[in-house]
DOGUMI-925342 format. One record per atom (N, C-alpha, C): residue number from 1; residue in one letter; atom name; x, y, z. Coordinates in Angstrom, 2 decimals, m for minus. Atoms other than C-alpha are relative to their C-alpha. Layout:
REM DOGUMI-925342
num; residuo; atomo; px; py; pz
NUM; a; CA; X; Y; Z
...
***
This chain:
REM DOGUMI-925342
num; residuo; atomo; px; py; pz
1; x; N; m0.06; 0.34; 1.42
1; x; CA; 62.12; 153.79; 92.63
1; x; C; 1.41; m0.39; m0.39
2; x; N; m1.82; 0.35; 0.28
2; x; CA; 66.15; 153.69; 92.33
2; x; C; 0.29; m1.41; 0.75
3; x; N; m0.98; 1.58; m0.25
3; x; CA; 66.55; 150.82; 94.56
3; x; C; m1.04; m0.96; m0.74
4; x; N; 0.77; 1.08; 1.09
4; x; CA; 63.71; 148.84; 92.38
4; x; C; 0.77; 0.01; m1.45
5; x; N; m0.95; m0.14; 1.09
5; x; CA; 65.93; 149.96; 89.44
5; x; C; 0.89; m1.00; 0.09
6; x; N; m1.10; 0.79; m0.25
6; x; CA; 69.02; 148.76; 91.02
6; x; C; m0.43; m1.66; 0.58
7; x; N; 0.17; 1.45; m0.70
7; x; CA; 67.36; 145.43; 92.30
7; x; C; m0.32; m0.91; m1.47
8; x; N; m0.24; 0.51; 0.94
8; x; CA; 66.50; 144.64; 88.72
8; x; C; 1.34; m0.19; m0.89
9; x; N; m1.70; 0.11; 0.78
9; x; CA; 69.96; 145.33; 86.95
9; x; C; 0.58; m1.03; 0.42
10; x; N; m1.27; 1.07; m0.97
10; x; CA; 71.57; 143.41; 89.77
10; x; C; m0.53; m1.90; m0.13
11; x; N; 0.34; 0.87; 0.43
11; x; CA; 69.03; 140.56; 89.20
11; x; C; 0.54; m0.62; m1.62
12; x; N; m0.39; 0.34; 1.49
12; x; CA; 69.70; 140.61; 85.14
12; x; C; 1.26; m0.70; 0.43
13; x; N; m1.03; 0.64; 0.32
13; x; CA; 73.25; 140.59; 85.78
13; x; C; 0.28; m1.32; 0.83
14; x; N; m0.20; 1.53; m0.46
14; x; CA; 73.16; 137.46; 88.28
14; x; C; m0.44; m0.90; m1.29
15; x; N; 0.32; 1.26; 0.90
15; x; CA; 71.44; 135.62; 85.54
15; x; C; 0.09; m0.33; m0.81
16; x; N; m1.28; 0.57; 1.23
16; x; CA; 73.44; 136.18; 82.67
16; x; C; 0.91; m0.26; 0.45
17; x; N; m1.11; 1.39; m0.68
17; x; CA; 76.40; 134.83; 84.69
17; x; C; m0.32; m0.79; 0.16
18; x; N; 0.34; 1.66; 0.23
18; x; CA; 74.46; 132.45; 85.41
18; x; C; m0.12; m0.88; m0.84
19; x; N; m0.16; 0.65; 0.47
19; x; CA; 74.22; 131.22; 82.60
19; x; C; 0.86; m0.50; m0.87
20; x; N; m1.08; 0.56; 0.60
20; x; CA; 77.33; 131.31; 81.52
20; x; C; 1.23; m0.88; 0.54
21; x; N; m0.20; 0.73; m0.91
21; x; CA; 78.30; 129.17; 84.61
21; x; C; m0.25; m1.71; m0.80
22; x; N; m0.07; 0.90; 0.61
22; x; CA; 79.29; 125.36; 83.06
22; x; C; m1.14; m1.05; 0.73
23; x; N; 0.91; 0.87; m1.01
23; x; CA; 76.62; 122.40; 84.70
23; x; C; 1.12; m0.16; 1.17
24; x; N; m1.39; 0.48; m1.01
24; x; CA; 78.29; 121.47; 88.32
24; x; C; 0.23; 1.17; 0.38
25; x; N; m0.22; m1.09; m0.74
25; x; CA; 78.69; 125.35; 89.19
25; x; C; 1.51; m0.11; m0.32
26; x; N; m2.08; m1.10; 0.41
26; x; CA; 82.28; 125.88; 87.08
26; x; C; 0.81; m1.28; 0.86
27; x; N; m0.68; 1.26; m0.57
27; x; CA; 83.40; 122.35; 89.01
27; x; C; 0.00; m0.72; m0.74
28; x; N; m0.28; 1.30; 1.11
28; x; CA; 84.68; 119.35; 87.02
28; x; C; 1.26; m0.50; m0.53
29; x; N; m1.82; 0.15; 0.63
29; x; CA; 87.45; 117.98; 85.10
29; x; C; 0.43; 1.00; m0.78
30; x; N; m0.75; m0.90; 0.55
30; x; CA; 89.98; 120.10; 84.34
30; x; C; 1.11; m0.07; m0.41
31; x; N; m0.98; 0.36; m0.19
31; x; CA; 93.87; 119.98; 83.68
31; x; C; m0.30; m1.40; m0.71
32; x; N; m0.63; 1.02; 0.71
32; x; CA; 95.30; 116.74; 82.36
32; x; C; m1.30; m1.06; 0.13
33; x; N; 1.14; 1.20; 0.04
33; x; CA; 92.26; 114.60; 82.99
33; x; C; m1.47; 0.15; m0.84
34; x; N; 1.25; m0.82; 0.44
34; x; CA; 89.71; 116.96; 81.37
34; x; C; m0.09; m0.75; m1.70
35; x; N; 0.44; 0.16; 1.09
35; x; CA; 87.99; 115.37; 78.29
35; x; C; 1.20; 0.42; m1.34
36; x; N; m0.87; m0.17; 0.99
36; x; CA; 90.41; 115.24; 75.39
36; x; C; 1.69; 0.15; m0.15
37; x; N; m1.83; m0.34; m0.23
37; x; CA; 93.80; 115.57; 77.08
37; x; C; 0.81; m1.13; 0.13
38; x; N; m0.54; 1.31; m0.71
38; x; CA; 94.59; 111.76; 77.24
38; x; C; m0.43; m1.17; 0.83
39; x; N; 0.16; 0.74; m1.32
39; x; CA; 93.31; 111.20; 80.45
39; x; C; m1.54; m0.35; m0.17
40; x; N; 1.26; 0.77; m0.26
40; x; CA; 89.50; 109.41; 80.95
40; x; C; m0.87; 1.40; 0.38
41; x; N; 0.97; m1.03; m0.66
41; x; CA; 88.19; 112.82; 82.55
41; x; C; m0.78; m0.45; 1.10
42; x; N; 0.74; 0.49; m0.82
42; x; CA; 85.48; 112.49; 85.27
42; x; C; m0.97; m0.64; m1.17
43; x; N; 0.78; 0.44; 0.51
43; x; CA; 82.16; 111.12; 84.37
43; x; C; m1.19; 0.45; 0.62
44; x; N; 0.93; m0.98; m1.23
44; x; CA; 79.71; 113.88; 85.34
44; x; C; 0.09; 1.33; 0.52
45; x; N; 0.17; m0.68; m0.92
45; x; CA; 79.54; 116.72; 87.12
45; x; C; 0.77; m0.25; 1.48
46; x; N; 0.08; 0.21; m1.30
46; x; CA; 81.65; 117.10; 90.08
46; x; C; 1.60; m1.48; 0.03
47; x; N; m1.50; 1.21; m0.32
47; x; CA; 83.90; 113.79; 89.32
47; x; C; 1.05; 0.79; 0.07
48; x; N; m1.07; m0.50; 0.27
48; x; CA; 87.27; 114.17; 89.77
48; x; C; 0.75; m0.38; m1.31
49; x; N; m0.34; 0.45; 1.15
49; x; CA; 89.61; 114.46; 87.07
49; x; C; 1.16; m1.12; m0.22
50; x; N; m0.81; 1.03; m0.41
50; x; CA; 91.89; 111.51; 86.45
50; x; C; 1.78; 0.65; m0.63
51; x; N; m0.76; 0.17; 0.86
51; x; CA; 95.49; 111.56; 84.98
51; x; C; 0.29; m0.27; m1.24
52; x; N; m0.08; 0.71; 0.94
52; x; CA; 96.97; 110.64; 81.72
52; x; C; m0.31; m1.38; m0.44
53; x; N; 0.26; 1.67; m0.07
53; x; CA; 95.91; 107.12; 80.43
53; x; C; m0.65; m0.39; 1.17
54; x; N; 0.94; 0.21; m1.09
54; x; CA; 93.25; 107.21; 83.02
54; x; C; m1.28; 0.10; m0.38
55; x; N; 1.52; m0.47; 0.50
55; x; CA; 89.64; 106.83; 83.17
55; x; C; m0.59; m0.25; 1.86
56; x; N; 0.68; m0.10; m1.49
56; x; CA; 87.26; 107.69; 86.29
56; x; C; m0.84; m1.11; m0.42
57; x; N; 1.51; 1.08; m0.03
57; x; CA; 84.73; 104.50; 87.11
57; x; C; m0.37; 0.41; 1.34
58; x; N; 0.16; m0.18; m1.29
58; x; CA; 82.72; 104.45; 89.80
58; x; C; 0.24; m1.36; 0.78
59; x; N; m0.84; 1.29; m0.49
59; x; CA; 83.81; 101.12; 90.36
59; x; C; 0.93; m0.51; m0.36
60; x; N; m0.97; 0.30; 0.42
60; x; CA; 87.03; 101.09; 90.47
60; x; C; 0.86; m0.89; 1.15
61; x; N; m0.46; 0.70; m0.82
61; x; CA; 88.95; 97.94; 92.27
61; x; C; 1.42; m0.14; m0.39
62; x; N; m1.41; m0.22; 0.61
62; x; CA; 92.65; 97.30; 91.29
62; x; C; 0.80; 0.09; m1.24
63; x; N; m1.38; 0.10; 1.33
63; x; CA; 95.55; 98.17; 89.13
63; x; C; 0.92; m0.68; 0.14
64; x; N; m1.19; 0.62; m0.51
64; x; CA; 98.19; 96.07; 88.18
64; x; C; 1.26; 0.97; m0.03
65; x; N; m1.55; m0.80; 0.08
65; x; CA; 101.75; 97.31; 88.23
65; x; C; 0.82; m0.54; m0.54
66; x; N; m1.40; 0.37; 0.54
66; x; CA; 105.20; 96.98; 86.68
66; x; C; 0.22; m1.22; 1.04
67; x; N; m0.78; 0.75; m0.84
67; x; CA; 106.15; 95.21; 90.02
67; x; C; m0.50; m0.97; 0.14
68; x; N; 0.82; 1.45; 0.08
68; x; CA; 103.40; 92.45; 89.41
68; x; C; m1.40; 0.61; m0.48
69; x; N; 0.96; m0.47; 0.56
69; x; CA; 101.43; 92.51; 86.72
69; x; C; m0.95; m1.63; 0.06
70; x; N; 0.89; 1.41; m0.09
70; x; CA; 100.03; 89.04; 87.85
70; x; C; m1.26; 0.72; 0.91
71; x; N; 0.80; m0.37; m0.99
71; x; CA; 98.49; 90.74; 90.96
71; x; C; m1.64; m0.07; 0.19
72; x; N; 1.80; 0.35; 0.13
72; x; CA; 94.57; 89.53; 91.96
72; x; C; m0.47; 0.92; 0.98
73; x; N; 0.41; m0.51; m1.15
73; x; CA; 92.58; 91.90; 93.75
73; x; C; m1.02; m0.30; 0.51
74; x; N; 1.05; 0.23; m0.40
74; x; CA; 90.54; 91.67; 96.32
74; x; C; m0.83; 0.74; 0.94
75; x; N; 0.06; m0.95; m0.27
75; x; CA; 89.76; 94.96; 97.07
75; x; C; m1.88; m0.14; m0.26
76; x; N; 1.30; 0.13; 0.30
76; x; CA; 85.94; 95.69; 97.53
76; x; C; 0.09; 1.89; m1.00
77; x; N; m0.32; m1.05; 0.83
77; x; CA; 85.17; 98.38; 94.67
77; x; C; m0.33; 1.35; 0.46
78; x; N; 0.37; m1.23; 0.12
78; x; CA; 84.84; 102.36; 94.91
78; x; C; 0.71; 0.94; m1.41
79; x; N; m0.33; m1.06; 0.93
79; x; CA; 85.06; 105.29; 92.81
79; x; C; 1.49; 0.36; 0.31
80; x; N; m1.43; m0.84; 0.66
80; x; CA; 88.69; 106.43; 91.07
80; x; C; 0.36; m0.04; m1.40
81; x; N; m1.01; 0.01; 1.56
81; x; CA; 91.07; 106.52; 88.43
81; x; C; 0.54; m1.13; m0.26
82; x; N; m1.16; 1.58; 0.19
82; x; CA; 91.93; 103.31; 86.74
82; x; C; 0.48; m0.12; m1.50
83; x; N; m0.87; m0.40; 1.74
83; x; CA; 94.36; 102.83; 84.28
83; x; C; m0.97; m0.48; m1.26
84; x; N; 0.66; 0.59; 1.09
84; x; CA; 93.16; 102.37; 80.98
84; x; C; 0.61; m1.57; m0.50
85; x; N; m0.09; 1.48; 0.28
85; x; CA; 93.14; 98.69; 78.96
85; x; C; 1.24; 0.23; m0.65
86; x; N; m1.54; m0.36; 0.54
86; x; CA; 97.19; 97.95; 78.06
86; x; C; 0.38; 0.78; 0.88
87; x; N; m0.61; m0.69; m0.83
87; x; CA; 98.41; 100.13; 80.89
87; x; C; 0.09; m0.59; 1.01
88; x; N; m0.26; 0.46; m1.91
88; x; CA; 99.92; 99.67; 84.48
88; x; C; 0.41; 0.93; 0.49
89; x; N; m0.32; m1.19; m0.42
89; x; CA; 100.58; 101.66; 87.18
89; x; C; 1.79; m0.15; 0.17
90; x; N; m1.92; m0.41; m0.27
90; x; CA; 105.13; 102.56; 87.51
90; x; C; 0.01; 0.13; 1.16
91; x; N; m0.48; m0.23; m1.53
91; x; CA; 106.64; 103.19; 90.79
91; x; C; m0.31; 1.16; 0.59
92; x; N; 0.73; m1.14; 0.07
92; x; CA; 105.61; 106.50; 90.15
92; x; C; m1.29; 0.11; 0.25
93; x; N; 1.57; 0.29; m0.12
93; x; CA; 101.76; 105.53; 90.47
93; x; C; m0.76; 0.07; m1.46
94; x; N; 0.50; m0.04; 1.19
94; x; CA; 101.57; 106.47; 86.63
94; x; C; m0.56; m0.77; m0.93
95; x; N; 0.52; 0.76; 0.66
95; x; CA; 99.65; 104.80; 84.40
95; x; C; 1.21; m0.18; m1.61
96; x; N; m0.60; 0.01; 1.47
96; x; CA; 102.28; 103.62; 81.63
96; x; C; m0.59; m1.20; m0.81
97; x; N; 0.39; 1.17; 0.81
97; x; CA; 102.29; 101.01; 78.80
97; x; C; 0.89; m1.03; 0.40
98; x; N; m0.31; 1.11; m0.83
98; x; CA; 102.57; 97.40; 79.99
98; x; C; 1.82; m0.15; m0.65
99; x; N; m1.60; 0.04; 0.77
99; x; CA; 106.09; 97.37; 77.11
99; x; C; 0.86; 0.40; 0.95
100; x; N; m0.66; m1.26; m0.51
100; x; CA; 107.00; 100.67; 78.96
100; x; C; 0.77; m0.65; 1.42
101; x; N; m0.54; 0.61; m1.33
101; x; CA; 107.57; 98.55; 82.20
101; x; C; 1.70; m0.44; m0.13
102; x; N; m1.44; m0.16; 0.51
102; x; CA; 111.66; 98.74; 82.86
102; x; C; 0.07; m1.81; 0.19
103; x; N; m0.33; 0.96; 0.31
103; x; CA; 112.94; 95.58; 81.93
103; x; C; 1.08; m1.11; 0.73
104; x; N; m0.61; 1.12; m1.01
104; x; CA; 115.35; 94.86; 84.82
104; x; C; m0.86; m0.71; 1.28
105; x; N; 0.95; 0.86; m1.19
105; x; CA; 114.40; 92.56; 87.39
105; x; C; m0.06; 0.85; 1.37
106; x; N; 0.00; m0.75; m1.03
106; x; CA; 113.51; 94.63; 90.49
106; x; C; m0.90; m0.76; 0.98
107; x; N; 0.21; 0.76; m1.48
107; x; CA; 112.93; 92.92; 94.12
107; x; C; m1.77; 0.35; m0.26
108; x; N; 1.90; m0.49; m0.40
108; x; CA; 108.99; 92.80; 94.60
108; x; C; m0.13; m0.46; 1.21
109; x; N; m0.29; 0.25; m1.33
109; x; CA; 109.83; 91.58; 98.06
109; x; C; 0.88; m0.15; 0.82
110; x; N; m1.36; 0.10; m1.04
110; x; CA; 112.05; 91.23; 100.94
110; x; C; 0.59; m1.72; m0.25
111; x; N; m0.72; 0.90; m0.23
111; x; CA; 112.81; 87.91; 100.30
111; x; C; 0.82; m0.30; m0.82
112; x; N; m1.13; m0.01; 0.37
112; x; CA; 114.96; 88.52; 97.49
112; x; C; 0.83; 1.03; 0.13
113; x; N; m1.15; m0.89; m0.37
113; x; CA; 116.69; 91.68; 98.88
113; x; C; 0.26; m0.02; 0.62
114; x; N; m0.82; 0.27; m1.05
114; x; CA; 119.42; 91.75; 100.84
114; x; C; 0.78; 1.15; 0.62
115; x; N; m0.08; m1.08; m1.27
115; x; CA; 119.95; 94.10; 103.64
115; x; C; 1.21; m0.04; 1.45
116; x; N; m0.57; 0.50; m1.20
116; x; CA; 122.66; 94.43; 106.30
116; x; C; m0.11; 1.61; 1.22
117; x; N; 0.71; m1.12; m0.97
117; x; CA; 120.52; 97.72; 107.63
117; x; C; m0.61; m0.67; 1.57
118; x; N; 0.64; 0.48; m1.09
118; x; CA; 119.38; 96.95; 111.33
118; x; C; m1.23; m0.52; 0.09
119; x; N; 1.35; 0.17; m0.16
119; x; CA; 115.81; 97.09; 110.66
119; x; C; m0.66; m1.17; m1.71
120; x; N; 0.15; 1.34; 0.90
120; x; CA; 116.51; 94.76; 107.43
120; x; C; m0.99; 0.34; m1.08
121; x; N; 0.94; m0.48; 1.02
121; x; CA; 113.82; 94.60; 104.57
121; x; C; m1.14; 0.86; 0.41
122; x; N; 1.76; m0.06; m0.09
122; x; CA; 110.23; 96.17; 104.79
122; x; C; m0.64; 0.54; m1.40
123; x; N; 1.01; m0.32; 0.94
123; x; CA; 107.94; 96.73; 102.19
123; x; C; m0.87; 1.41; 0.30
124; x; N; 0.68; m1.38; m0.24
124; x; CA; 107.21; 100.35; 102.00
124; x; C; m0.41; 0.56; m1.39
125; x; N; 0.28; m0.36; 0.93
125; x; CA; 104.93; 102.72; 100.20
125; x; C; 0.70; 0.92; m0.91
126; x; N; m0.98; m0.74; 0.94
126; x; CA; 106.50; 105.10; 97.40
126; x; C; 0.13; 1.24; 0.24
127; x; N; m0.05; m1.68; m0.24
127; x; CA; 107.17; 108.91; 98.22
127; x; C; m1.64; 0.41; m0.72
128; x; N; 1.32; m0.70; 0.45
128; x; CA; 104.39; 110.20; 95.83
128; x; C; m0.93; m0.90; 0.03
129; x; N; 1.10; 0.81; m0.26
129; x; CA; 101.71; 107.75; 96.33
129; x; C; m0.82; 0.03; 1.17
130; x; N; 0.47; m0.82; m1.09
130; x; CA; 99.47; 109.04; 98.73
130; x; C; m1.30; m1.28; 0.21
131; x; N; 1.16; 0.99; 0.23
131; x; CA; 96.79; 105.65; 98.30
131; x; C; 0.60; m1.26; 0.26
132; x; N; m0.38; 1.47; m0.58
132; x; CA; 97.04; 102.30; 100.11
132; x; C; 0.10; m0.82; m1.36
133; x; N; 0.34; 0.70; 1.12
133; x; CA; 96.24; 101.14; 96.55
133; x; C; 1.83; m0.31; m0.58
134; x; N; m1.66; m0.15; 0.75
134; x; CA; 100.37; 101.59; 95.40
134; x; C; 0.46; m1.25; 0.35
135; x; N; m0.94; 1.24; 0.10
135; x; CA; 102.52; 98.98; 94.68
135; x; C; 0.87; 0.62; 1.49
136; x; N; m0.84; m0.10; m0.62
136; x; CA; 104.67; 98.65; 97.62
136; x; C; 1.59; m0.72; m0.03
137; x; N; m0.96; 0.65; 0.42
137; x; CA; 108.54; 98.30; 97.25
137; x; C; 0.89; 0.18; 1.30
138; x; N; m0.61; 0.71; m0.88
138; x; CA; 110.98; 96.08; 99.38
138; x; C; 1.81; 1.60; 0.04
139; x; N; m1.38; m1.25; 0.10
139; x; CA; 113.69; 98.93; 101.06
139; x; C; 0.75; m0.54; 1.03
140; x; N; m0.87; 0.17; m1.67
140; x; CA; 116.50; 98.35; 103.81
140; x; C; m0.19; 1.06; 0.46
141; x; N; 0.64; m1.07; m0.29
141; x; CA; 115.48; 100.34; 106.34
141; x; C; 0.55; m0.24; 1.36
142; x; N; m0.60; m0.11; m1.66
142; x; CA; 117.20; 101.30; 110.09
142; x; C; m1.02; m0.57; 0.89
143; x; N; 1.06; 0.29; m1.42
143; x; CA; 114.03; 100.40; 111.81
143; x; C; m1.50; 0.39; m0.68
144; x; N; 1.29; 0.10; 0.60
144; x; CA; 110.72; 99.41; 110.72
144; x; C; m1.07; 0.62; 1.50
145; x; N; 1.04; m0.75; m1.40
145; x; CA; 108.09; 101.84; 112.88
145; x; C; m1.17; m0.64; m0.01
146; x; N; 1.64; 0.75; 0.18
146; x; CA; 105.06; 99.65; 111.88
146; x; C; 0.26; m1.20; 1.66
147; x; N; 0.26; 0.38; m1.08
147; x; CA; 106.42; 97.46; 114.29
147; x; C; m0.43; 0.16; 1.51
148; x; N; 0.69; m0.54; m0.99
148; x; CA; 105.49; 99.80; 117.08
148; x; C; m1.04; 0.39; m0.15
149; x; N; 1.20; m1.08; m0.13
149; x; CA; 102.70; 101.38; 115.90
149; x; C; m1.11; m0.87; m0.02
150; x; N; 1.59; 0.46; m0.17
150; x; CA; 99.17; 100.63; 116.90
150; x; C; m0.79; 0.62; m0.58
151; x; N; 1.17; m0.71; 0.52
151; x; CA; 96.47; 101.44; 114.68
151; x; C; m1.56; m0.02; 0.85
152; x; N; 1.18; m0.20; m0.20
152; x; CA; 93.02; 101.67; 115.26
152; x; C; m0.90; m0.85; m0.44
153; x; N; 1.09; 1.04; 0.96
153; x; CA; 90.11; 98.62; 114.22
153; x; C; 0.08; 0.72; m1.01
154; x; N; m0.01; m0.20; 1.75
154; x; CA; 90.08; 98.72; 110.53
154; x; C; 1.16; 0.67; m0.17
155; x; N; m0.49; m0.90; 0.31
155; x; CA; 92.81; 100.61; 110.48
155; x; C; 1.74; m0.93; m0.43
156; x; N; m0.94; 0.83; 0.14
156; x; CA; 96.46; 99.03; 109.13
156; x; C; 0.99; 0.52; 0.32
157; x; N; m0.96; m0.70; 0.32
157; x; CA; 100.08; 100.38; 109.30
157; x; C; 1.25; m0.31; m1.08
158; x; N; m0.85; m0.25; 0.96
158; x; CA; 102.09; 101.23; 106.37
158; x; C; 1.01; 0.54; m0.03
159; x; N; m1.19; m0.50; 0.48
159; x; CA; 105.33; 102.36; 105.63
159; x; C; 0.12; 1.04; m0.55
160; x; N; 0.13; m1.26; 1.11
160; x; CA; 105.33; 105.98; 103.95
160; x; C; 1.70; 0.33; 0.21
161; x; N; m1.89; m0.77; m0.18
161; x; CA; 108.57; 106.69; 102.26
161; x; C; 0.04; 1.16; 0.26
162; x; N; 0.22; m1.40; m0.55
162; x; CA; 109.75; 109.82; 103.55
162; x; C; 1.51; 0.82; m0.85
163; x; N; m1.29; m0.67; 0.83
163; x; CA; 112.80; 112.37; 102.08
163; x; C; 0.82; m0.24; 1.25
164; x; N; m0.93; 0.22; m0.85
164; x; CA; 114.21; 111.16; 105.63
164; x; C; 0.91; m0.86; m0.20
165; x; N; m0.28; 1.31; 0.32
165; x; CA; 115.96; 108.28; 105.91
165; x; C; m0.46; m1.27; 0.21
166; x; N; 0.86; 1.15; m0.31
166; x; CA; 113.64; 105.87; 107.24
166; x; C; m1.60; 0.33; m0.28
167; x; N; 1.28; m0.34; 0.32
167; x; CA; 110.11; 105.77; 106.08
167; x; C; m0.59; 0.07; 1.23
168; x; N; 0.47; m0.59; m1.05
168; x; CA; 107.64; 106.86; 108.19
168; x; C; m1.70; m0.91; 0.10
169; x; N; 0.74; 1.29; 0.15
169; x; CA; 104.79; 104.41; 109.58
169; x; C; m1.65; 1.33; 0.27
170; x; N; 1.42; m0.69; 0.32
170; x; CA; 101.09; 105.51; 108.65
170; x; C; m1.10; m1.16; 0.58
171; x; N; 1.77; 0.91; 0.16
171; x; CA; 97.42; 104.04; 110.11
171; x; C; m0.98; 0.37; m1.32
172; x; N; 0.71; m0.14; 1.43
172; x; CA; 95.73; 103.54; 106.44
172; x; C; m1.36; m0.77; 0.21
***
């Protein structure tokens, strides 16, 4: 009789937690992307949450950037965070306002910076940018490792800046 006791209690209390459990099982946007903070939020259950001046699509294909806000993509689409309308992404990956973009002229390639490093220009990705999607900016650099490295079919190599002194080459 006591453990039929205790098997009901223990039932109740699962199922008033339960229902005070959000849809998604307590998963969702949260932090800076969560509904009302700025940012786009997910869209759902489960999405992730985006940044400031962000919105989750599920088809999301490119952002422009400060460093070319001409840029055409031709990216085939998936789910992320894309800036909202009037925004671009900074060097930072942030979504600012197109104004907000700094106003000096900054290299968007090696062929207007000038390098008397060994390994000369390369076009590498940004420290915090963890997504092939980032603007990539023109650095002098001791020795470009892409040129050795072999990826894998489908696979490319990138430049990841590093806190070293030479960026560090990635299969993306």
């Amino acid at each position: 009789m006591i453990k039929t006791e205790f098997l009901a209690a223990f039932f109740v209390m699962v199922a008033a937690v339960s229902a005070q459990v959000p849809p998604g099982g307590g998963v969702g946007p949260v932090g800076p992307g969560a509904p009302g903070s700025g940012g786009g939020g997910g869209v759902g259950p489960g999405s992730p949450a985006c940044n400031g001046n962000e919105t989750f699509t599920s088809c999301q294909k490119c952002d422009a950037y400060c460093t070319n806000l001409t840029y055409t993509c031709q990216e085939e689409c998936s789910a992320g965070c894309l800036c909202n309308p009037g925004y671009v992404r900074d060097l930072q990956n942030k979504c600012i306002k197109i104004e907000d973009c700094p106003k000096t002229v900054v290299a968007t390639d090696c062929s207007t910076k000038k390098c008397t490093t060994p390994g000369g220009c390369a076009m590498v990705q940004p420290l915090n940018c963890a997504t092939p999607k980032c603007a990539k900016i023109p650095k002098c650099v001791n020795e470009n490792q892409c040129l050795y490295t072999r990826c894998p079919r489908g696979f490319q190599c990138v430049l990841q800046e590093s806190s070293g002194s030479d960026p560090v080459a990635q299969c993306v």
